[in-house]
GUSEKOL-315736 format. One line per field, with one value per residue (C-alpha): residue number from 1; x, y, z; residue in three letters. Coordinates in nm, 3 decimals, decimal comma, m for minus. Layout:
% residues N
n	(NUM | ...) $
X	(X | ...) $
Y	(Y | ...) $
Z	(Z | ...) $
res	(ALA | ...) $
***
This chain:
% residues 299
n	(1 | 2 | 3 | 4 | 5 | 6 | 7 | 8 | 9 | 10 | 11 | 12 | 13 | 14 | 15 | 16 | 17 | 18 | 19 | 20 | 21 | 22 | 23 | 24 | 25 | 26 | 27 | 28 | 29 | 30 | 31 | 32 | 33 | 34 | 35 | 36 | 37 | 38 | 39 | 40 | 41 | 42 | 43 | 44 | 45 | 46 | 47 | 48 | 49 | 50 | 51 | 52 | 53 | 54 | 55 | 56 | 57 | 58 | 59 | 60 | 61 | 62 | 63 | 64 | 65 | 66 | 67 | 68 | 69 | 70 | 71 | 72 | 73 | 74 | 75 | 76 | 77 | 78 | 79 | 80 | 81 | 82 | 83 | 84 | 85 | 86 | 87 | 88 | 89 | 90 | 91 | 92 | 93 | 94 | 95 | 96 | 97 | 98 | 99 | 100 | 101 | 102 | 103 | 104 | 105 | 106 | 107 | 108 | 109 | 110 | 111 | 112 | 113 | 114 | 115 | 116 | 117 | 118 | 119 | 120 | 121 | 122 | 123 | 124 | 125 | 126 | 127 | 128 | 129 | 130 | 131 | 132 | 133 | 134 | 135 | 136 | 137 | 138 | 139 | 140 | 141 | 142 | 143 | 144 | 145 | 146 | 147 | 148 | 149 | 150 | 151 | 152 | 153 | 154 | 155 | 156 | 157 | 158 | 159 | 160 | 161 | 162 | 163 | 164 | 165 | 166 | 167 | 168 | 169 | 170 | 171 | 172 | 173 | 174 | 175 | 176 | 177 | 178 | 179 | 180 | 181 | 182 | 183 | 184 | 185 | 186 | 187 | 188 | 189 | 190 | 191 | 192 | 193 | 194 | 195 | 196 | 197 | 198 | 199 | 200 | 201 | 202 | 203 | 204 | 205 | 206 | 207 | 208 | 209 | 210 | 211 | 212 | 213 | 214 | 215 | 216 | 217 | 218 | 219 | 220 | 221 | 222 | 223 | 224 | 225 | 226 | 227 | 228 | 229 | 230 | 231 | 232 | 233 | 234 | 235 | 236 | 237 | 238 | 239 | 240 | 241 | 242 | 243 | 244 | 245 | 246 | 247 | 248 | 249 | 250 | 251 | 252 | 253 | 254 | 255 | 256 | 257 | 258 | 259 | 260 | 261 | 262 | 263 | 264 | 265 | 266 | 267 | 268 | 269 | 270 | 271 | 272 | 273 | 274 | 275 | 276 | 277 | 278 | 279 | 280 | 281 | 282 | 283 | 284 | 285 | 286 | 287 | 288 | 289 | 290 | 291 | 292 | 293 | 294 | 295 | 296 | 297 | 298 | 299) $
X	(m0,342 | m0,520 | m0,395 | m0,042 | 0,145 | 0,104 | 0,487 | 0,432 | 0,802 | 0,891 | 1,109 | 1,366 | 1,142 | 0,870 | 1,016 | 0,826 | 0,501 | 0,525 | 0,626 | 0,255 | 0,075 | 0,241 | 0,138 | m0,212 | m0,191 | m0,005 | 0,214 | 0,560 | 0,764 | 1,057 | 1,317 | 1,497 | 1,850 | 1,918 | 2,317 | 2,333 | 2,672 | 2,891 | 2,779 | 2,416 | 2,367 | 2,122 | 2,157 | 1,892 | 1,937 | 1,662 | 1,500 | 1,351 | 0,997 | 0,927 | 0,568 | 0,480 | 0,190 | 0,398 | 0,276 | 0,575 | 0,529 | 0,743 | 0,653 | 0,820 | 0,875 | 1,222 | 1,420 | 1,179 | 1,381 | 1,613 | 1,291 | 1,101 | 1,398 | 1,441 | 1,057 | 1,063 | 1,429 | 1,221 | 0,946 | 1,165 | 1,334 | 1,015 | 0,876 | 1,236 | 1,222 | 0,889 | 0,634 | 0,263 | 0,154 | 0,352 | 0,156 | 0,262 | 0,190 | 0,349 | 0,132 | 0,293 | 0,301 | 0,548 | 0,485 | 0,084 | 0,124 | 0,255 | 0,006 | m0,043 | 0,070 | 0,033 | 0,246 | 0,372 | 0,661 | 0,602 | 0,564 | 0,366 | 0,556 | 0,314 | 0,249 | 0,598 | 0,582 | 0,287 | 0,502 | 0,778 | 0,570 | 0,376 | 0,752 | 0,874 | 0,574 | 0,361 | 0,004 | m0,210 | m0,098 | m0,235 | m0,179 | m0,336 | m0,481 | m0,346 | m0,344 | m0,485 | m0,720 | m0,632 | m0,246 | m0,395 | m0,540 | m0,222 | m0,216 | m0,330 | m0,313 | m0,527 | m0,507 | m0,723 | m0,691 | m0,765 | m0,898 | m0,724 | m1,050 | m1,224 | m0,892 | m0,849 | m1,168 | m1,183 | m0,821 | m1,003 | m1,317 | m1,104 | m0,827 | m0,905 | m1,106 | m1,266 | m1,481 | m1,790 | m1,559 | m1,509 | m1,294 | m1,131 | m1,002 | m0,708 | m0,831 | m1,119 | m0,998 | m0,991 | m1,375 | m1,470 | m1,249 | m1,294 | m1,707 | m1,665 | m1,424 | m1,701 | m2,033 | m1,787 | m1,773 | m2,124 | m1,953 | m1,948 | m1,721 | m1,570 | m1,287 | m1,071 | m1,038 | m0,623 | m0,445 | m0,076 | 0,189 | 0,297 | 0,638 | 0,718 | 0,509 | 0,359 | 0,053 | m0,272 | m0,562 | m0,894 | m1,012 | m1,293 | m1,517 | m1,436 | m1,704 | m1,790 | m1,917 | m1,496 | m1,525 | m1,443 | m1,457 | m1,174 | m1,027 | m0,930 | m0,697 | m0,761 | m0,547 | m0,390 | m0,022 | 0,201 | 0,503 | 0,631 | 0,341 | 0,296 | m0,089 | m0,134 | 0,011 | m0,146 | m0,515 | m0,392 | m0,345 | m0,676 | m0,871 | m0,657 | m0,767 | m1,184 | m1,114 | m1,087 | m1,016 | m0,719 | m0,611 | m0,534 | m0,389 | m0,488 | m0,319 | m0,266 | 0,113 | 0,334 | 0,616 | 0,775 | 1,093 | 1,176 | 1,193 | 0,887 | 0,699 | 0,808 | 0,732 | 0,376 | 0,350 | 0,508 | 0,192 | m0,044 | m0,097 | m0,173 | m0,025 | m0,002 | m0,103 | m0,051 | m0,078 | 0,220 | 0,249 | 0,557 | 0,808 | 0,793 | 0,713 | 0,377 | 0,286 | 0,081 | m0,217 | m0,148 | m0,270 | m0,155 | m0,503 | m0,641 | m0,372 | m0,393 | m0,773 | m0,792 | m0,541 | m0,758 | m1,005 | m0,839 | m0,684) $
Y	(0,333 | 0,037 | m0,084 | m0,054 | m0,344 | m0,370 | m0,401 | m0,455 | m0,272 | m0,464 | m0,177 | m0,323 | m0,317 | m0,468 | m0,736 | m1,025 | m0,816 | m0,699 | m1,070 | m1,174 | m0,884 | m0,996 | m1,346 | m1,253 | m1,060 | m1,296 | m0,934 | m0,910 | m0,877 | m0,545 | m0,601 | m0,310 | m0,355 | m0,145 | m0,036 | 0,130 | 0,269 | 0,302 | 0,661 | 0,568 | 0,666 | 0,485 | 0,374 | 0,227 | 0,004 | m0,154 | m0,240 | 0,048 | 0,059 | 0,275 | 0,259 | 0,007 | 0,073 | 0,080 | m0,005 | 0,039 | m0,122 | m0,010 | 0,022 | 0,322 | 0,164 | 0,208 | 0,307 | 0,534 | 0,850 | 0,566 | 0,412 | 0,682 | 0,831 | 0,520 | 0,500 | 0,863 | 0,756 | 0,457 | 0,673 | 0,918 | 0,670 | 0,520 | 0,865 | 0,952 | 0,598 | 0,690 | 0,509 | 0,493 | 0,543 | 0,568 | 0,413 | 0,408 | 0,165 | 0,234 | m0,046 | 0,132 | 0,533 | 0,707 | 1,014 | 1,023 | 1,116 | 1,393 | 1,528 | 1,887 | 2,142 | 1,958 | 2,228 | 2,588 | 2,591 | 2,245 | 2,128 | 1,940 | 1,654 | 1,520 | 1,823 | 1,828 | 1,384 | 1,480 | 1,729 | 1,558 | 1,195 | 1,471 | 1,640 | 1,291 | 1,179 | 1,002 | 0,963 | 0,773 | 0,679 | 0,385 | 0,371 | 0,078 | 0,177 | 0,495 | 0,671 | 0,974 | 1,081 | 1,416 | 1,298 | 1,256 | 1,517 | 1,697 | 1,527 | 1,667 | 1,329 | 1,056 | 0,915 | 0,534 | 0,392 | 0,019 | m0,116 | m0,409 | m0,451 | m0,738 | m0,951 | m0,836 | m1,000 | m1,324 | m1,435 | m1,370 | m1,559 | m1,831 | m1,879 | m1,782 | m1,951 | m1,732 | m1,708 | m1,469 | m1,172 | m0,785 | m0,576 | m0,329 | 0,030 | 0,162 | 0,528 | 0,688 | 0,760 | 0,397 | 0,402 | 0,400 | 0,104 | m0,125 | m0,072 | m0,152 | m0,464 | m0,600 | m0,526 | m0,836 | m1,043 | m0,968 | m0,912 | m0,645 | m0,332 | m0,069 | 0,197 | 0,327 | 0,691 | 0,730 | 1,029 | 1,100 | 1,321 | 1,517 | 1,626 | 1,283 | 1,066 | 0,873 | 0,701 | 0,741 | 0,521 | 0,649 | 0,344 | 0,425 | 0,414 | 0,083 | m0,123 | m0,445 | m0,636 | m0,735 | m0,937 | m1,338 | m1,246 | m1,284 | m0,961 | m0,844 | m0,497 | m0,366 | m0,138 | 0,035 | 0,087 | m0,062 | 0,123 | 0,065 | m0,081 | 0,139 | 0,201 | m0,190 | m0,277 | m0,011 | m0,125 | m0,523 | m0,417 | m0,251 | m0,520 | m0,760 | m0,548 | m0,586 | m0,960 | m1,029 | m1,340 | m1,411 | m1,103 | m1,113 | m0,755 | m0,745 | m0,466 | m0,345 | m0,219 | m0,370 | m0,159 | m0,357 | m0,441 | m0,758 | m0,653 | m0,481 | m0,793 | m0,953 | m0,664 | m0,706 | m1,087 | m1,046 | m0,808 | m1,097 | m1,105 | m1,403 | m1,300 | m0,988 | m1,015 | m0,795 | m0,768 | m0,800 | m0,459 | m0,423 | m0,734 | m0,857 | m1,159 | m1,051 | m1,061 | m1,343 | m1,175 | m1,143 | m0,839 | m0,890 | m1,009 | m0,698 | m0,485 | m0,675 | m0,590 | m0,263 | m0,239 | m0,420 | m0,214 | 0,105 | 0,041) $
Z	(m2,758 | m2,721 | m3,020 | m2,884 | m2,774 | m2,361 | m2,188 | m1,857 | m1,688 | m1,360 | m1,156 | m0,938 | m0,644 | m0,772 | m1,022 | m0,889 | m0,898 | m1,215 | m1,311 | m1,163 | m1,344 | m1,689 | m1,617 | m1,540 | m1,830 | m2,083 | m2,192 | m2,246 | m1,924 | m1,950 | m1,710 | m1,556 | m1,487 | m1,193 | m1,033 | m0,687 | m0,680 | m0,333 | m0,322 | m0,342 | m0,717 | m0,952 | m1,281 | m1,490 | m1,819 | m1,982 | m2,350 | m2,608 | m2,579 | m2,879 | m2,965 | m2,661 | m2,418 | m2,097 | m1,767 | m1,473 | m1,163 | m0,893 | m0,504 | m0,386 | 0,018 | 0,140 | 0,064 | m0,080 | m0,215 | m0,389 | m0,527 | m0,648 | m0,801 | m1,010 | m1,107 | m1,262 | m1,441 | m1,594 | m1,694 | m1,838 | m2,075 | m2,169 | m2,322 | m2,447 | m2,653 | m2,799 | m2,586 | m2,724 | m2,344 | m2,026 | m1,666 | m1,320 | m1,114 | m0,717 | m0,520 | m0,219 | m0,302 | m0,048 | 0,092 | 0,074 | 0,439 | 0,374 | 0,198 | 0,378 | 0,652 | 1,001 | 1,154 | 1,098 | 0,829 | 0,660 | 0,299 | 0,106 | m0,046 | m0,266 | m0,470 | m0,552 | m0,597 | m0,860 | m1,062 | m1,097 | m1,236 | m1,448 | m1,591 | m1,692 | m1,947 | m1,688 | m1,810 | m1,543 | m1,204 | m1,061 | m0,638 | m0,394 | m0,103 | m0,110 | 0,237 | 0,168 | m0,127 | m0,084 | m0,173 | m0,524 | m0,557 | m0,657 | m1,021 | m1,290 | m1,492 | m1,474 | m1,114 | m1,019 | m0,661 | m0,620 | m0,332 | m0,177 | 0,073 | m0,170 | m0,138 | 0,198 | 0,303 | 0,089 | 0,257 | 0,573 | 0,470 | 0,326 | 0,558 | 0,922 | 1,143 | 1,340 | 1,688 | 1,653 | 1,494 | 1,528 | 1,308 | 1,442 | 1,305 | 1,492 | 1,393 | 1,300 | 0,953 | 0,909 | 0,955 | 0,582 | 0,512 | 0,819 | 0,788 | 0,364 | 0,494 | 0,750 | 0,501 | 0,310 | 0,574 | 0,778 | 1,068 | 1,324 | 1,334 | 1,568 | 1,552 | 1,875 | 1,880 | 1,825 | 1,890 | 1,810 | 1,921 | 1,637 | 1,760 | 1,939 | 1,760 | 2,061 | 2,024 | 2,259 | 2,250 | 2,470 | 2,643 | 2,777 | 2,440 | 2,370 | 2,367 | 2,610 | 2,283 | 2,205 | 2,534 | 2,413 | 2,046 | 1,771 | 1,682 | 1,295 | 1,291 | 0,974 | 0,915 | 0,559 | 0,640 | 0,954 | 0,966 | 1,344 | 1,475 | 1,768 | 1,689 | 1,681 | 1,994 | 2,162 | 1,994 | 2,089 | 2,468 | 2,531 | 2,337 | 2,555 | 2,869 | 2,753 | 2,732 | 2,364 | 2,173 | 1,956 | 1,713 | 1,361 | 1,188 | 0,835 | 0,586 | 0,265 | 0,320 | 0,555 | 0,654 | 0,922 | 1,011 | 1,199 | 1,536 | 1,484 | 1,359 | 1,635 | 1,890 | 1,748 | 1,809 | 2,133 | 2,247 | 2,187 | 1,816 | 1,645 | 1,282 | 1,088 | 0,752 | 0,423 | 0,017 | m0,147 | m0,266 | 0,009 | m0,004 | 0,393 | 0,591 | 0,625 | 0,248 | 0,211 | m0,037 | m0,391 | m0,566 | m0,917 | m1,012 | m0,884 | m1,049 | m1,402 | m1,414 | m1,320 | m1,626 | m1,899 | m1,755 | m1,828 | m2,154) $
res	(UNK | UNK | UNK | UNK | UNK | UNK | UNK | UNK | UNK | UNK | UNK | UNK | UNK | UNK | UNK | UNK | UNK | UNK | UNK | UNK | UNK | UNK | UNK | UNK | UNK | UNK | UNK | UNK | UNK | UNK | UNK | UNK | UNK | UNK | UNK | UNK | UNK | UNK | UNK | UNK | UNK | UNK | UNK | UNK | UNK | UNK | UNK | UNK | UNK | UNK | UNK | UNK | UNK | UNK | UNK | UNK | UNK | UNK | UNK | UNK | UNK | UNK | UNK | UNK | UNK | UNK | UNK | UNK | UNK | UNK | UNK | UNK | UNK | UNK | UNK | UNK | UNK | UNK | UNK | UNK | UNK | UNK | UNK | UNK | UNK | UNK | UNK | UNK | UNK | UNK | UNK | UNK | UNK | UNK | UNK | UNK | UNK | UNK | UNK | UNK | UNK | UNK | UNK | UNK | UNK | UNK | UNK | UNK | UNK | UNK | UNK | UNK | UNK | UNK | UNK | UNK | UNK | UNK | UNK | UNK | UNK | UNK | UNK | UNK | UNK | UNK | UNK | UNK | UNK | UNK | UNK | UNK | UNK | UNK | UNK | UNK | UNK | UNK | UNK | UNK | UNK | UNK | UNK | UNK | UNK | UNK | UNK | UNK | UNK | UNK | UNK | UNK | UNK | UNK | UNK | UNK | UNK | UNK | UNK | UNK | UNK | UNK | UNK | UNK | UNK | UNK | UNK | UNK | UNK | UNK | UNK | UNK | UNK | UNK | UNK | UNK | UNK | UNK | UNK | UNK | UNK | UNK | UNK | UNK | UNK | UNK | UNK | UNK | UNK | UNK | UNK | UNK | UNK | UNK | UNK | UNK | UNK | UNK | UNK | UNK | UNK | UNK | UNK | UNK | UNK | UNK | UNK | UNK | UNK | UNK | UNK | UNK | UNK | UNK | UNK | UNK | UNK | UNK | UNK | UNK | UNK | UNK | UNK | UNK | UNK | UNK | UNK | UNK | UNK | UNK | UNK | UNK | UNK | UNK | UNK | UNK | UNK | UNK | UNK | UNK | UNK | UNK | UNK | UNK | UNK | UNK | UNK | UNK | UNK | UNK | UNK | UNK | UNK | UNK | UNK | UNK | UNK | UNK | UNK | UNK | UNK | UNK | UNK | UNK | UNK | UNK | UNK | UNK | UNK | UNK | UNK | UNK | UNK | UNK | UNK | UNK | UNK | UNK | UNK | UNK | UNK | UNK | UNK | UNK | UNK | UNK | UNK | UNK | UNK | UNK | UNK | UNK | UNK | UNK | UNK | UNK | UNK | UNK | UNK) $
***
């Protein structure tokens, strides 16, 4: 394999990404040609990759059925042309939230996600930030998730100014990665207990174990996906209640629509902030440098 020419496959929704990660890489670039017909069919065309090491990049955000469906299509044709090695690489990997039971009578999704990359020739999956481990645990195949945390922090080091600052985990399963993102920086950490609704999806924030020590300090959100942005407002008004200085929310995968952004600036943030492994407004951190190591690394 690692004498195998490396073909770095840019998926529709990741074309500029996978452009970066062939640049870092100085590999040939495969571009996929993809058609969505009026009745929402795909259809793929791209070069044969017989005897190629191929790497596809392709973030499966939404539409994410639409997406994913066109990922395993790609991966499909790479092992039907005769591909040395076949490598997924989903920056954004859908449905690691659903990664169990929460209630009586659900499924799974990602067992079924990790058979069907597994049935199509799929030999190593490569995710960012994933949400849950456990959402990976469903492979059988090689699986490597890369922290965005190092980049997270440098933009932050490099590019804010701020006043004696706190980061802030909306959750407590954010803990791990908000107390790894402020060991970076030497600053300060805390996480608000969250609870959510799982029938209406509402979003409840305990305010009385917040802490007096946000009073007149900058706030960073770190957070690993903002879908709606319902947790972050909710965090934004109770720091605003203790008295906090400006707010920045930092992320890996930003979800957001428009009117959500906005919704979010509107409750007092100063600007929301995320990788480029989702195309948004937000995406202002490259992680094709990241990406394009961990695959040298790997190879």
């Amino acid at each position: 394999m690692k004498n195998a020419e490396l073909a770095i496959v840019a998926g529709p929704s990741s074309f500029e990404l996978g452009s970066r990660i062939a640049a870092n890489l100085n590999s040939e670039l495969i571009t996929v040609n993809a058609t969505v017909f009026s009745d929402g069919e795909s259809k793929i065309q791209m070069p044969n990759v017989k005897g190629k090491y191929c790497v596809i990049v392709q973030s499966l955000y939404p539409p994410p059925d639409r997406h994913l469906l066109q990922t395993l299509m790609i991966s499909k044709k790479c092992r039907d042309d005769g591909a040395d090695m076949v490598c997924n690489i989903l920056p954004y990997m859908a449905y690691a939230r659903q990664d169990r039971a929460f209630v009586n009578d659900e499924f799974p999704t990602m067992a079924l996600i990790a058979e069907l990359f597994e049935s199509v020739g799929t030999k190593r999956i490569f995710a960012l930030d994933i949400h849950s481990s456990k959402a990976l645990s469903y492979f059988t195949i090689e699986t490597i998730n890369i922290s965005s945390i190092p980049i997270l922090a440098e933009y932050v080091k490099s590019n804010l100014h701020l006043d004696n600052p706190i980061a802030v985990s909306p959750d407590i399963g954010g803990r791990k990665r908000v107390e790894d993102f402020s060991q970076l920086l030497n600053i300060d950490f805390i996480t608000l207990e969250k609870k959510r609704d799982r029938y209406s999806g509402e979003v409840f924030i305990d305010e009385k174990n917040i802490p007096d020590i946000v009073a007149k300090r900058d706030i960073v959100i770190l957070d690993d996906i903002i879908s709606t942005g319902s947790s972050v407002i909710k965090a934004t008004e109770v720091l605003r209640k203790k008295g906090s200085g400006k707010i920045y929310v930092l992320c890996t995968h930003s979800l957001l629509a428009d009117e959500n952004f906005i919704k979010i600036l509107g409750a007092g943030v100063e600007n929301i902030i995320s990788t480029n492994s989702v195309p948004s407004r937000a995406a202002k951190i490259d992680i094709a440098p990241t990406i394009a190591s961990c695959i040298c690394n790997r190879r």
